[in-house]
C-alpha positions in Angstrom: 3.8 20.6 42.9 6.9 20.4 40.4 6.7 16.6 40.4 2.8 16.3 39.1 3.8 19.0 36.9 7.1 17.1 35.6 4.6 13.6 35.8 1.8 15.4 33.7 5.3 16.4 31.0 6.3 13.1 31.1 2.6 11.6 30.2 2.2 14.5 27.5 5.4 12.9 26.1 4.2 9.6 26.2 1.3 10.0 24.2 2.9 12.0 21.7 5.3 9.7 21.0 2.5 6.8 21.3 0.7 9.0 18.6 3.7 9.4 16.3 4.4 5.9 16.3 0.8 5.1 15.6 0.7 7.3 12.6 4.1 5.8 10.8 2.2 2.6 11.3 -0.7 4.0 9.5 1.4 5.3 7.4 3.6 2.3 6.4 0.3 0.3 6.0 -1.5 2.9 3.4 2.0 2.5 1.8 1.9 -1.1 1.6 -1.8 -0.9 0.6 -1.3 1.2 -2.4 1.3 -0.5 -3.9 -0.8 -3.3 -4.0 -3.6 -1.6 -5.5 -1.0 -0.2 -8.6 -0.1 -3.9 -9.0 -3.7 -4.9 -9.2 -4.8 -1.7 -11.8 -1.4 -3.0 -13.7 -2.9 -6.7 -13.8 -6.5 -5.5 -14.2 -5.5 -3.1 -17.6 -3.3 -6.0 -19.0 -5.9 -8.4 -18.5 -8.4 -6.1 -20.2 -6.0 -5.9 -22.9 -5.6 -9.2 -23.5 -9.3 -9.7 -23.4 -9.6 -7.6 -26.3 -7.4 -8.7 -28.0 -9.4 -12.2 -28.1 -8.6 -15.9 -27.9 -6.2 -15.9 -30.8 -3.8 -13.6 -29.7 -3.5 -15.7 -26.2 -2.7 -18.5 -28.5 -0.2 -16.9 -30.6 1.8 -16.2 -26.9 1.4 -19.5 -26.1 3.4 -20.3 -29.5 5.8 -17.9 -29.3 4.1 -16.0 -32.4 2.9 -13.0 -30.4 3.6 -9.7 -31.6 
């Protein structure tokens, strides 16, 4: 009787470590994944910025005569 207790412990264990491991995996993923949407809102403002700023002030970066 001790030993399907201490088997049913042991299992109980098991999947709660499984589960924790799960969920920093989650976690590092959701991590990742919002970095990479900050970069993209960063890229997506400056672009918008640069569209309204217009055609002339891309050229003046080409140059070298931007602001």
């Amino acid at each position: 009787m001790y030993e399907v207790q201490a088997f049913r412990f042991q299992d109980a264990q098991k999947a709660n470590i499984d589960t924790k491991e799960k969920i920093k995996n989650l976690n590092d993923i959701r991590f990742a994944l919002r970095e990479k949407e900050e970069k993209l809102l960063k890229q997506k403002a400056l672009h918008a910025e640069m569209m309204k700023r217009g055609v002339d002030y891309l050229a003046d970066i080409e140059h070298g005569n931007a602001p």
